[in-house]
C-alpha positions in Angstrom: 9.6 20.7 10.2 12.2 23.2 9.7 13.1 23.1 6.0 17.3 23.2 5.5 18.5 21.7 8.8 19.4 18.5 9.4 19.3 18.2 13.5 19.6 14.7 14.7 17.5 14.1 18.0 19.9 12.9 20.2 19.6 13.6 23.6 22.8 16.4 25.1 24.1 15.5 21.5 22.5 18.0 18.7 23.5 18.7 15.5 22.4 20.9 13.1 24.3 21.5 9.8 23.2 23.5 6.6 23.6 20.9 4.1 25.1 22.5 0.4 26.3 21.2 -2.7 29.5 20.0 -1.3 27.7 17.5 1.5 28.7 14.0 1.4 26.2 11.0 1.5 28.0 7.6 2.5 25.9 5.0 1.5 26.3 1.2 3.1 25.4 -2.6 3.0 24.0 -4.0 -0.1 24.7 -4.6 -3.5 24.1 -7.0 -5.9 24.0 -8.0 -9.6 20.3 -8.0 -10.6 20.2 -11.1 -13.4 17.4 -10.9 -16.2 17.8 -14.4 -17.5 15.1 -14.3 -20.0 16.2 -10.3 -21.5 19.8 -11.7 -20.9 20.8 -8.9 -19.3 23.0 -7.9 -16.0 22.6 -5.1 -13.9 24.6 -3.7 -11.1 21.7 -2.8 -8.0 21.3 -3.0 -4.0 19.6 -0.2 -2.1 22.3 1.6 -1.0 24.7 1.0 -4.5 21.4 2.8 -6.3 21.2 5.8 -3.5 24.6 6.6 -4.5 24.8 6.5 -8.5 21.2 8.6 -8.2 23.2 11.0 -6.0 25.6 11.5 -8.1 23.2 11.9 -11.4 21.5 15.1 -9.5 24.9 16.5 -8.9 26.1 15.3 -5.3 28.7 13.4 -4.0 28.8 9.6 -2.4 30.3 7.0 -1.2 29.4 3.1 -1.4 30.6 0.9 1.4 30.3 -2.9 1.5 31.8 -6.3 0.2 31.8 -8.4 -2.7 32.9 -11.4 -3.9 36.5 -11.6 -5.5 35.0 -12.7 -9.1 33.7 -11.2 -12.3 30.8 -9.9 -11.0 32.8 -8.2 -8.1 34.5 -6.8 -11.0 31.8 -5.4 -12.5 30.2 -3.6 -9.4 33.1 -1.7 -8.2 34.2 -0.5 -12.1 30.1 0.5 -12.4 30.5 2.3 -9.5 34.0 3.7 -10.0 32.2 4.6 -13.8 29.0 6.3 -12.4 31.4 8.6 -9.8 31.1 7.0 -6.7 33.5 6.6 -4.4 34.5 2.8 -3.8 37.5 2.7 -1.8 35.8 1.3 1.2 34.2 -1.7 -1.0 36.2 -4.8 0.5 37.0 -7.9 -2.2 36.4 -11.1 0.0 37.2 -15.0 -1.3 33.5 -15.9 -2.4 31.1 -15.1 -4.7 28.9 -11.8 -5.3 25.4 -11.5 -4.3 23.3 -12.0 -7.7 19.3 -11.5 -7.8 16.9 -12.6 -10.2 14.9 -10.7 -12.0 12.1 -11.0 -14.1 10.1 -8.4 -15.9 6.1 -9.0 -16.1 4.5 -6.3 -18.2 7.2 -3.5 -16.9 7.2 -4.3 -13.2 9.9 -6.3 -12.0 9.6 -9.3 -10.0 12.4 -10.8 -7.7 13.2 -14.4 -7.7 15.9 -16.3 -6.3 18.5 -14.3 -4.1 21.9 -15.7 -3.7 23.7 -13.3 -1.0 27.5 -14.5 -1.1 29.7 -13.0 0.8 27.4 -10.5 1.9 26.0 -12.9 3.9 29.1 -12.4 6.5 29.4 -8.6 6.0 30.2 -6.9 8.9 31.7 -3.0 9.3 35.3 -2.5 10.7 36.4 0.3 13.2 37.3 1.8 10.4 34.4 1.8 8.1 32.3 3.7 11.0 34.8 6.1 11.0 34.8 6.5 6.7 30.7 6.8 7.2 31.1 9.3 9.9 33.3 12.0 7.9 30.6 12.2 5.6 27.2 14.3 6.2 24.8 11.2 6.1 24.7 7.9 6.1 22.2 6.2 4.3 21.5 2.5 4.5 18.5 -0.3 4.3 16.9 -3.0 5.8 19.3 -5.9 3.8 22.5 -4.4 4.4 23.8 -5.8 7.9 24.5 -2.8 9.7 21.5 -2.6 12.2 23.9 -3.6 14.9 26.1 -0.9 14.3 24.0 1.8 13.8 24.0 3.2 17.5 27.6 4.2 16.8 26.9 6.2 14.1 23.9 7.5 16.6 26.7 8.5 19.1 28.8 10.5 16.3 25.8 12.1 15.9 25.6 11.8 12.4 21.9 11.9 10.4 20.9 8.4 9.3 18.4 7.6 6.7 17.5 3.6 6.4 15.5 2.1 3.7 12.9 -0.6 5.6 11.7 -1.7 1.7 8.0 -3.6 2.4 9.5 -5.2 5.3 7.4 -3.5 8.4 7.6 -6.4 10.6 10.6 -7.0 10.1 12.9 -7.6 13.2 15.3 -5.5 11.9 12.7 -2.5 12.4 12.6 -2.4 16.0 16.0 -2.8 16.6 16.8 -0.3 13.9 14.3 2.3 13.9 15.4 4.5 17.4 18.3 4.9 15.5 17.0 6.7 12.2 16.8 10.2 11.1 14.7 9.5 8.2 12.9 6.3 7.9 11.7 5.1 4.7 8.9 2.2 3.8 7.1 1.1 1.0 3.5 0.0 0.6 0.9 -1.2 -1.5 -2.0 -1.0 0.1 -2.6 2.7 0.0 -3.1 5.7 2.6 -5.4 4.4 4.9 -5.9 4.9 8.4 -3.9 2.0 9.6 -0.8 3.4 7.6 -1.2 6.6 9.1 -0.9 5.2 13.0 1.7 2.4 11.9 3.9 6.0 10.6 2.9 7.6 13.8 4.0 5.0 16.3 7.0 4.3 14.0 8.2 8.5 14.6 7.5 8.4 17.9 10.0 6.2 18.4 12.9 8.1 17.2 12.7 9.4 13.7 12.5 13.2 12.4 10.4 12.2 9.6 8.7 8.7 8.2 8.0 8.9 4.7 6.4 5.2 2.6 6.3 5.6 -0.9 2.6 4.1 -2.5 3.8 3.3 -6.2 1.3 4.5 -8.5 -0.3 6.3 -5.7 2.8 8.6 -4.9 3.8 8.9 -0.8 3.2 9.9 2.4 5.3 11.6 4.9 4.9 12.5 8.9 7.0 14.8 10.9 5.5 14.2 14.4 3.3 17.2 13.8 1.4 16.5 10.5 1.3 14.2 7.4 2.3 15.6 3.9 1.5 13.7 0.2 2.8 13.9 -2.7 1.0 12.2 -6.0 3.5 10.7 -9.0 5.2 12.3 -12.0 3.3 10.7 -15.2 5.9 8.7 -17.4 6.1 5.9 -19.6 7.3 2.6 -17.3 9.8 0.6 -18.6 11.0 -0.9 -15.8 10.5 -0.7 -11.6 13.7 -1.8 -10.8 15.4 1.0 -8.6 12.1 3.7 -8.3 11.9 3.4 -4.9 16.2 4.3 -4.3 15.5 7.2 -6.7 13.0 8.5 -5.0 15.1 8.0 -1.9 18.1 10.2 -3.7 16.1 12.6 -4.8 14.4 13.3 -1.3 17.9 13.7 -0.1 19.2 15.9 -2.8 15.9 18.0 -1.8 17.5 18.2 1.8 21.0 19.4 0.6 19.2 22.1 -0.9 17.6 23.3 2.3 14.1 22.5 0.7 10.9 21.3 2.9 9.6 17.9 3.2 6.7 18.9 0.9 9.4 19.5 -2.1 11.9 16.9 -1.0 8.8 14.6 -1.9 8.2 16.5 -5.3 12.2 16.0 -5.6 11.9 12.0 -5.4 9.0 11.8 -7.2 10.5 13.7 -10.3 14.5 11.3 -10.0 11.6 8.3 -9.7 10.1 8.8 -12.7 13.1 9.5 -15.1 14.5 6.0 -13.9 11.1 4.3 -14.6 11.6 5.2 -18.3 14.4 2.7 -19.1 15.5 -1.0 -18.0 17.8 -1.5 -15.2 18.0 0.2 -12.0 20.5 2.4 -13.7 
């Protein structure tokens, strides 16, 4: 894979742009408020909504599109977001409630528990939200965020898309996603083994540049179409889990703006992924 370009493989539609500093990353779907009853504590999270803050930490710039609901907790996500630097004004206040998740901590890894989606549920993007996402330089998104339906359009604007599949690999929202993806991201706990290895094979043949699954403790994997590359972890004291795997996400992509190969884009996550490990909170 040629380190510094970002070349979408659309067929008669290429292209390839040098990302720099000044790249854009629109980031879309999700967000909630992650709830830790016991600590008593409330955290603003979703997949995309942690892409973006973690973008912004390394020094880039991004965008967070999606809805919430029109009380307090609403509040609270767009002024975190509007507070960490990212750019809301595409973040819609809809009659409901916000999406809240529980949380529990069990000896530094986080557990989810009950999941109330609230307006989210309904989320849709406008006309003009595609056309927001496509004036940036990527558009990153994941497997909860209601946008699989839409994403052909982005395809057609030939814009690079990266899209977080979490643990979900069978999933129907992988095969009707996944011809659409630049970069394709899963997560696993089983390990590399040789039936990870042909799941990432048949998933890049099918339209990706690059499939990459993070392994925890056991670091990640990625494959190009050509070969597979690993990366270990970067030691740390863990806190808390909540938001390693978006890190690592943002800080593959930051690796990318800076025109660096796969090999150090992994290095790149694995280094955001471990300073957010050392405190509570996705962020």
């Amino acid at each position: 894979m040629e380190a510094g370009l970002f070349m979408s493989r659309r067929k008669n539609a290429y292209r390839i742009k040098l990302f720099q500093d000044e790249a854009r990353i629109a980031t879309v779907g999700d967000n909630c408020l992650d709830v830790y009853e016991k600590q008593g504590m409330v955290f603003t999270g979703g997949n995309p909504v942690n892409v973006a803050v973690y973008i912004v930490r390394l020094g880039g710039k991004a965008s967070y599109t999606g809805v919430v609901g029109d009380d307090e907790y609403g509040r609270i996500v767009i002024e975190a977001l509007r507070g960490k630097g990212v750019d809301t004004n595409h973040v819609r206040v809809e009659y409901g409630s916000t999406a809240v998740t529980k949380v529990e901590l069990v000896n530094g890894e986080r557990v989810f528990g009950e999941y109330d989606e609230g307006v989210l549920a309904n989320f849709k993007l406008t006309d003009g939200d595609i056309d927001f996402l496509c004036s940036h330089d990527m558009v990153v998104s994941g497997i909860w965020g209601h946008i699989e339906d839409d994403l052909w359009k982005i395809q057609a604007r030939s814009v690079p898309v990266l899209f977080d599949f979490s643990n979900q690999p069978e999933h129907p929202v992988v095969q009707k996603a996944i011809s659409h993806v630049d970069y394709a991201f899963f997560a696993s706990d089983d390990g590399d083994t040789p039936q990870l290895r042909a799941f990432m094979k048949d998933m890049q043949s099918r339209g990706p540049r690059c499939v990459v699954v993070t392994l925890g403790a056991e670091g990640s994997i990625a494959y190009d179409g050509k070969k597979f590359c690993t990366f270990g972890i970067v030691p740390c004291k863990v806190v808390d889990t909540m938001g390693a795997g978006d890190s690592y996400i943002a800080g593959f992509i930051y690796g990318l703006m800076h025109n660096k190969a796969i090999a150090e884009c992994m290095r790149m996550g694995a280094e955001n992924s471990s300073v957010t490990l050392t405190y509570q909170g996705a962020w």
